[in-house]
N, C-alpha and C positions, 0 to 999 in steps of 0.2 A: 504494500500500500504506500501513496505517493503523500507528501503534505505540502501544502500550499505555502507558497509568500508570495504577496502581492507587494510589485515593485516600487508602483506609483498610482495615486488614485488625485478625484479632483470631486471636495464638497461640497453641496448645494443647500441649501435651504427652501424651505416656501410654508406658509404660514398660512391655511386656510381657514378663514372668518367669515364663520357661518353666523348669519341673521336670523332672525324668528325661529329659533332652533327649535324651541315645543313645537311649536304646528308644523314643522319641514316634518313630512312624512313620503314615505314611499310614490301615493298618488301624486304628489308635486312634481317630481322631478321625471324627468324622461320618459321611455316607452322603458327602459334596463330595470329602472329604479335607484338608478344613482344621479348626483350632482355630479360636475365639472368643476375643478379649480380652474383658473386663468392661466393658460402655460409657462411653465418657466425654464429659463435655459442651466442646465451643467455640463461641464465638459463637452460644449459646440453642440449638445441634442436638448431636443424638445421632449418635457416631461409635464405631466398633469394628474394629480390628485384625483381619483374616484372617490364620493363620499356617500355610503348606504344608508341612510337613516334607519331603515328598515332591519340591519343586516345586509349579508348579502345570500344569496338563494340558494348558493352552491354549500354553503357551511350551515345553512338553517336546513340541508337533505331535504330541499324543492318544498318546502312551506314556511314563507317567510312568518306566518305567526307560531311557529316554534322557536325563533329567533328574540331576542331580548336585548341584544348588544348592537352598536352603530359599526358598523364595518371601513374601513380603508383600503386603498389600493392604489398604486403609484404607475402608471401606464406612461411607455416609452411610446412618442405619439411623429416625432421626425420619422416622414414617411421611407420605409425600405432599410433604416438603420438597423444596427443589432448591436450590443453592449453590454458588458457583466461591469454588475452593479449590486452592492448591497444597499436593503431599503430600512430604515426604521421610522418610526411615529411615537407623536406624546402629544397629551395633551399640555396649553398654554395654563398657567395659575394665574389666575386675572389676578391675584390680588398680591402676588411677588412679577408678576409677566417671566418668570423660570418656567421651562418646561419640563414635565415631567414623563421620563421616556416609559413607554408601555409593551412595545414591538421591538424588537431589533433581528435581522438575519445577522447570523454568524460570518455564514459561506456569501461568496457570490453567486447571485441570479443570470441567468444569461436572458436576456431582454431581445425578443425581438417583436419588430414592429409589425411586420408582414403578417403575423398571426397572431389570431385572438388569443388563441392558447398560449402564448409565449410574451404576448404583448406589457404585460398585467405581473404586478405580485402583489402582497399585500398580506392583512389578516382581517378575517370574516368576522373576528374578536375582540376589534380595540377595548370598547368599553359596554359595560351594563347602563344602560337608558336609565334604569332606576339611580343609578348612583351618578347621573346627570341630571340633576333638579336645580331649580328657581335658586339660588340663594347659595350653590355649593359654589366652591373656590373655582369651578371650572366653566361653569355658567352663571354671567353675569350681564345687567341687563338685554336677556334673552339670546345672547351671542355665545357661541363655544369655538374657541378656535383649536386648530389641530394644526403640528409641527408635523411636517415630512423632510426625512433627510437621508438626499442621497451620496451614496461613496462609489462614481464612476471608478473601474479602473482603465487610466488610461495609455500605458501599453501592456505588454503582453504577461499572463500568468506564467510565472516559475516555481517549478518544482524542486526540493531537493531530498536528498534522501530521509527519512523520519530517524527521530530519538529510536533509541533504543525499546522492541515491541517490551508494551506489561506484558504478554500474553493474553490480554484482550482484544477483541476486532476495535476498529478505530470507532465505530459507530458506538457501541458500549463504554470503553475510554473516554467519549463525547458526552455522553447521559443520556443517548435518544430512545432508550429503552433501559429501565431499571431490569427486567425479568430475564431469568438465562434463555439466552438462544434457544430454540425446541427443535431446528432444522439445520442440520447437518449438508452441505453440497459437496460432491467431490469432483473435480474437474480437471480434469491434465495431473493428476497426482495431487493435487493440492487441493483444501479443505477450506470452506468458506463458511462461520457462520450465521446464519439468520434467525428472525422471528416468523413462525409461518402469520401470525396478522399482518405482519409490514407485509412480506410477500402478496399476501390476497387482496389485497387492499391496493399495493401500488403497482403489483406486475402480477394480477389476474392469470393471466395465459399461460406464469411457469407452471402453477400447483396443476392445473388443466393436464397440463400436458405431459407433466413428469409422476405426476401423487400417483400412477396406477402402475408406476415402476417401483417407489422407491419400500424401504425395508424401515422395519422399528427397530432401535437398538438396545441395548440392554439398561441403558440409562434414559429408552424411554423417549428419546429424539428420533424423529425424522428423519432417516438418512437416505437422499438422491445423489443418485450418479447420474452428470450431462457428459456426453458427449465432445470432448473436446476439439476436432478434429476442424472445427469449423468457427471457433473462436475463442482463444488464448484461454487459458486459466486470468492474466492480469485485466482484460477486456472480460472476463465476469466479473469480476470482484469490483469493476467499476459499475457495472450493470447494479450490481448489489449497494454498494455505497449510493449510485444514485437514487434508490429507491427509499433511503433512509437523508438524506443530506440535501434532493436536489441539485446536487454539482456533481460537475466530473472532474478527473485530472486532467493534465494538459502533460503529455510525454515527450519530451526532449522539443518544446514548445508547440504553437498554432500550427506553425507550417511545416513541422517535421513530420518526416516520413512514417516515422513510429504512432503519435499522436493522429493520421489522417487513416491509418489502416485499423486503430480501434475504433473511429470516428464509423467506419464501413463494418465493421462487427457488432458495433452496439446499433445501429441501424437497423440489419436484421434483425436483431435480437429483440429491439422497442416491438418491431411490428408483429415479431412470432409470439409479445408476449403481452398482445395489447398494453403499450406504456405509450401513450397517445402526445404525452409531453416530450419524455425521450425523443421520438422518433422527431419530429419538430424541430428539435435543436439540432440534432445526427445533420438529419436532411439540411438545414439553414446552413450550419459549418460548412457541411462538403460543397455547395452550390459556392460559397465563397473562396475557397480553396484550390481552384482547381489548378492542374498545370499539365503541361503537356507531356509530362511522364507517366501520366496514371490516370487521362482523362479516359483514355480508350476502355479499360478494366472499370473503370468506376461508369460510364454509360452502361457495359453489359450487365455490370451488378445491378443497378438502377431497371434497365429494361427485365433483366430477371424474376426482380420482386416485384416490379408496379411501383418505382417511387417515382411518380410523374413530372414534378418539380425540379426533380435532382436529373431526370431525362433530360429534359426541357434546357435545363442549364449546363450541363452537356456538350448537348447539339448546338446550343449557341455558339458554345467558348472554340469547339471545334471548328466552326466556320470563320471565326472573329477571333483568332487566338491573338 
């Protein structure tokens, strides 16, 4: 496993003040159910604040009256860009103007504009409505403002090798899960462990398609054997990290050779395993990437599986090189 340092970043601010905040509800705003902040620039892109009064629908499981909390989300809105970015939000203390931070990503998001799915991050969860009243430190005459702030990075992610393993998975040594792993993966010799809820949850398609192979062990865990023959041992264990972290590693940089052949194995791998975001970014990278050493192999991959986008941009770059 790979660990991150980010070389150089460039941060923004933006401070959105909401008006008649009691009555701002869902039916007010758009056909989404969200407000627009007024855009603002960081590192040369245009970004704008989502704000949910309601919630938002995808974290309220499609009934926004199961919802209680006012939602946030940060959209990279510079048409055709893409960019990794950490996001965080607070709300403003009217009565010190300090903010008080509520959200923060760790990792970086990779933003892209081209798609809804990629477009957006945020949390469904800023805050409880109820603990937004008349009279509290955060609403004052009838205004609530929210801090958003973003950390572009503005060149390229570098990896170097990690500290010394505890002998825990990185995502455990993180805290994204208190509970021992229950799933065992063995792939090229080597042993990755997971939670079968993160799996079911964020990569649907593996349990599908592997749970009628794999064995119980004597402790009781989950143990599948994949097939290695067709994507690395290190290109799953990143397939895995994504599914718990939202980021990927970057190997021997963006435009290394190393770094653009995982890019082409976790590709497949998003679509054989229904991971709808995965595939999203896979596809957005390699469209960006391309060169004339590896475009030939990467259109028959593309025409192979059905990535249409990544076809499309392909056959462009090959007539236009």
């Amino acid at each position: 496993m790979v660990a991150a340092t980010i070389t150089k970043t460039a941060r923004g601010t933006h401070v959105l003040d909401i008006h008649g905040f009691s009555g701002l509800r869902k039916k007010q705003c758009d056909v989404d159910g969200f407000l627009y902040s007024p855009t603002f620039t960081v590192s040369g892109l245009d970004w704008a604040v989502r704000y949910y009064p309601d919630g938002d629908n995808h974290h309220a499981g499609g009934n926004l009256e199961l919802s209680d909390h006012v939602a946030a989300f940060v959209e990279l809105v510079t048409e055709g860009a893409a960019a990794w970015a950490r996001v965080g939000f607070g709300l403003v203390d009217q009565t010190t103007g300090e903010t008080v931070p509520l959200f923060r990503e760790k990792d970086p998001i990779l933003f892209d504009a081209s798609s809804e799915d990629t477009c957006t991050w945020g949390t469904g969860e800023l805050a409880r409505r109820r603990h937004l009243h008349a009279g509290s430190r955060y609403v004052i005459g009838d205004r609530l403002k929210i801090e958003c702030a973003i950390d572009v990075c503005s060149d390229l992610l570098t990896f170097d090798d990690p500290p010394p393993s505890s002998g825990l998975p990185l995502f455990q040594q993180a805290g994204y899960c208190r509970e021992e792993p229950d799933v065992i993966i063995e792939v090229a010799g080597e042993t990755i462990a997971a939670h079968y809820c993160i799996l079911d949850a964020r990569a649907p398609g593996f349990l599908k398609r592997h749970i009628h192979t794999a064995t119980t062990r004597s402790d009781r865990k989950v143990q599948i054997s994949v097939d290695g023959g067709d994507m690395p041992a290190q290109s799953f264990k990143a397939l895995v990290d994504f599914a718990y972290t939202d980021a990927l590693p970057v190997v021997g940089g963006l435009n290394g050779a190393g770094h653009k052949a995982m890019i082409r194995h976790l590709l497949i791998a998003a679509e054989r395993y229904g991971m709808g975001r995965l595939r999203a970014i896979c596809e957005r990278v390699l469209c960006k990437s391309l060169d004339v050493e590896t475009v030939a192999a990467t259109l028959a991959m593309a025409d192979r599986h059905g990535f249409k986008k990544l076809s499309e941009a392909c056959a462009e770059f090959m007539a236009f090189p």
